[in-house]
C-alpha positions as CSV (number, residue, x, y, z in Angstrom):
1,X,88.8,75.5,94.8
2,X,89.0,76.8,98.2
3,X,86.1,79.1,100.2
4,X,88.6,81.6,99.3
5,X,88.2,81.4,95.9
6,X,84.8,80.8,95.7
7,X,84.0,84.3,97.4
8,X,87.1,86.3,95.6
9,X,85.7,84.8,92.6
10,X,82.5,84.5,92.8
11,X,82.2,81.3,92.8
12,X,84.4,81.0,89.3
13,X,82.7,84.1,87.4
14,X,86.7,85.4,87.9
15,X,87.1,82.7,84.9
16,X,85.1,85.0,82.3
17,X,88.3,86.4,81.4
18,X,89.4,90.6,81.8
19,X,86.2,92.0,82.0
20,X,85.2,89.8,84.9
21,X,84.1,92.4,87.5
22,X,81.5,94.0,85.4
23,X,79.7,90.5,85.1
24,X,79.9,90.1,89.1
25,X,78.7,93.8,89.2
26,X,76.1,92.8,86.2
27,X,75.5,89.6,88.7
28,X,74.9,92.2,91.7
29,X,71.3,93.5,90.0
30,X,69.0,90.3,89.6
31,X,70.9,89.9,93.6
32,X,70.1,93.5,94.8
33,X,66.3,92.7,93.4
34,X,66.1,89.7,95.1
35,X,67.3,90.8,98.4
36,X,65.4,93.9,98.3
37,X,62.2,91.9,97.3
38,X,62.7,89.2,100.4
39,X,63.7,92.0,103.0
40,X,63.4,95.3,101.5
41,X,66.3,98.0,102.2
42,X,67.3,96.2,105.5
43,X,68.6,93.2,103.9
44,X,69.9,94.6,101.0
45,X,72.4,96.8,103.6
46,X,73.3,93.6,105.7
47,X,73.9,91.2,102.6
48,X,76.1,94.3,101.4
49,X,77.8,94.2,104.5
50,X,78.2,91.3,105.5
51,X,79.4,90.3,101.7
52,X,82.3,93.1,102.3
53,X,83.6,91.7,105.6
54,X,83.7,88.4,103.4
55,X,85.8,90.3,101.0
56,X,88.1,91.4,103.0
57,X,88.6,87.9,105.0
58,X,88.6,85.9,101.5
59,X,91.3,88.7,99.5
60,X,94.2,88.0,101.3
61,X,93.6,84.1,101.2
62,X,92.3,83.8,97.3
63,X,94.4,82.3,94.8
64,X,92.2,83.9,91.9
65,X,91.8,87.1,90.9
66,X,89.4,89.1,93.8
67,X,86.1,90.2,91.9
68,X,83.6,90.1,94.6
69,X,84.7,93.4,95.3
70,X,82.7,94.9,92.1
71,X,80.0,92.9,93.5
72,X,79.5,94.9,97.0
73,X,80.4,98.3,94.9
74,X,77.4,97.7,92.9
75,X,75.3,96.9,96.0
76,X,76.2,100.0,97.3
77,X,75.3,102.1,94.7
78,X,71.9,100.5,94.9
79,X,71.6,101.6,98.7
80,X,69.4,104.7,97.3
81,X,66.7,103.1,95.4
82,X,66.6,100.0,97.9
83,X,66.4,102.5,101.0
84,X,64.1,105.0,99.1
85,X,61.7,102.4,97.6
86,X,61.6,100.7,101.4
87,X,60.8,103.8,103.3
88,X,58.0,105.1,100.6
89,X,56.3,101.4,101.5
90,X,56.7,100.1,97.5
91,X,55.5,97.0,97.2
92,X,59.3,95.0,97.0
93,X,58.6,93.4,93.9
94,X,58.8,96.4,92.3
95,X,62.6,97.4,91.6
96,X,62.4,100.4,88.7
97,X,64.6,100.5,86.5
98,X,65.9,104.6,85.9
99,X,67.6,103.6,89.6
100,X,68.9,100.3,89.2
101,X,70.2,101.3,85.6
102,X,71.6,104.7,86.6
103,X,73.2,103.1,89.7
104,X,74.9,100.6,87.6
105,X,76.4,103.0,84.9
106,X,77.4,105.3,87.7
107,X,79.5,102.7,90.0
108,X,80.8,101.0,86.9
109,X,81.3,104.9,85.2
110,X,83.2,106.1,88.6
111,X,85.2,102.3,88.9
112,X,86.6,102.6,85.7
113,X,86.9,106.0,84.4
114,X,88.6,107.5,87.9
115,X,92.1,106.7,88.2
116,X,92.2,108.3,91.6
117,X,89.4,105.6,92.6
118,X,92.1,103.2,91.7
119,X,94.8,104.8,93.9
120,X,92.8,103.1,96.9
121,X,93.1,99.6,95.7
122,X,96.8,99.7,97.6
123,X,94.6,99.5,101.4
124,X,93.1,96.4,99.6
125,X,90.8,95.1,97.0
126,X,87.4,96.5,98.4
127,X,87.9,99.8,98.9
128,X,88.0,101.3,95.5
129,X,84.7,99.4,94.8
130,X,83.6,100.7,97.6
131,X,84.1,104.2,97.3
132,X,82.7,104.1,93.4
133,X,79.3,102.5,94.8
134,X,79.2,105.4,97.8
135,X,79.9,107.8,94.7
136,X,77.4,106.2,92.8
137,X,75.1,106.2,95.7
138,X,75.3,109.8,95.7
139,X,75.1,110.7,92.4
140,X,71.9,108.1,92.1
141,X,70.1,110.1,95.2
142,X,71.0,113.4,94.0
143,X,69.2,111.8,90.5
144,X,66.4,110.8,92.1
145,X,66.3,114.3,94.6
146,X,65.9,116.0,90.8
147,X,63.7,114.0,89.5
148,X,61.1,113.5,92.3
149,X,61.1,117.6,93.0
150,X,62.4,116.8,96.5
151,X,65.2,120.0,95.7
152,X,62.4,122.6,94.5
């Protein structure tokens, strides 16, 4: 298996069968914790980034279906409670769950309920992900905007 595959696939998740991307972007939360928990918000953003310009090098090259893409979607949509719990100074261990739930059923809501999501898949594999974890993203800070009384 080449490095190709191994990043497309995450290193052979892709083999799970259909359904795949959700366990990379099931695979993305104990990863978002972990990040956040070793660098807070600033290494959760540059993993996410730097995982996406790996994308985009390893898609073209893969022989296996690309699911690493779900992966950095996810990661995105975690951006919100990573940043928020990073600038309140949270102790990084702690990685509640409303967010990191709400931010999952969002991105994976948005990547497979929005056909018009899909429509950007034909620029590449990544940004359909992409945009579902910004939407996500959104949609979890304008959650957490409500539910902290930051709108009031």
């Amino acid at each position: 298996m080449s490095i190709a595959d191994r990043i497309a696939g995450v290193s052979g998740l892709h083999r799970l069968g259909e359904h795949s991307g959700l366990f990379a972007a099931l695979a993305a939360l104990p990863l978002a914790w972990a990040l956040h928990w070793l660098g807070g918000f600033p290494l959760v953003a540059v993993a996410t980034l730097v995982g996406a310009l790996k994308v985009l090098w390893a898609a073209p090259r893969a022989g296996v279906p690309v699911i690493a893409d779900r992966m950095i979607g996810q990661l995105l949509a975690l951006w919100p409670l990573s940043g928020g719990l990073w600038a309140a100074g949270v102790d990084p261990a702690i990685f509640p769950w409303p967010g990191w739930v709400g931010g999952f059923l969002a991105c994976q809501g948005f990547t497979l309920f929005f056909p018009a999501l899909r429509r950007l898949e034909r620029f590449g594999p990544l940004w359909d992900d992409a945009a579902a974890g910004a939407l996500a993203a959104a949609l979890v800070l304008f959650a957490a905007a409500l539910s902290h009384g930051w709108l009031a």
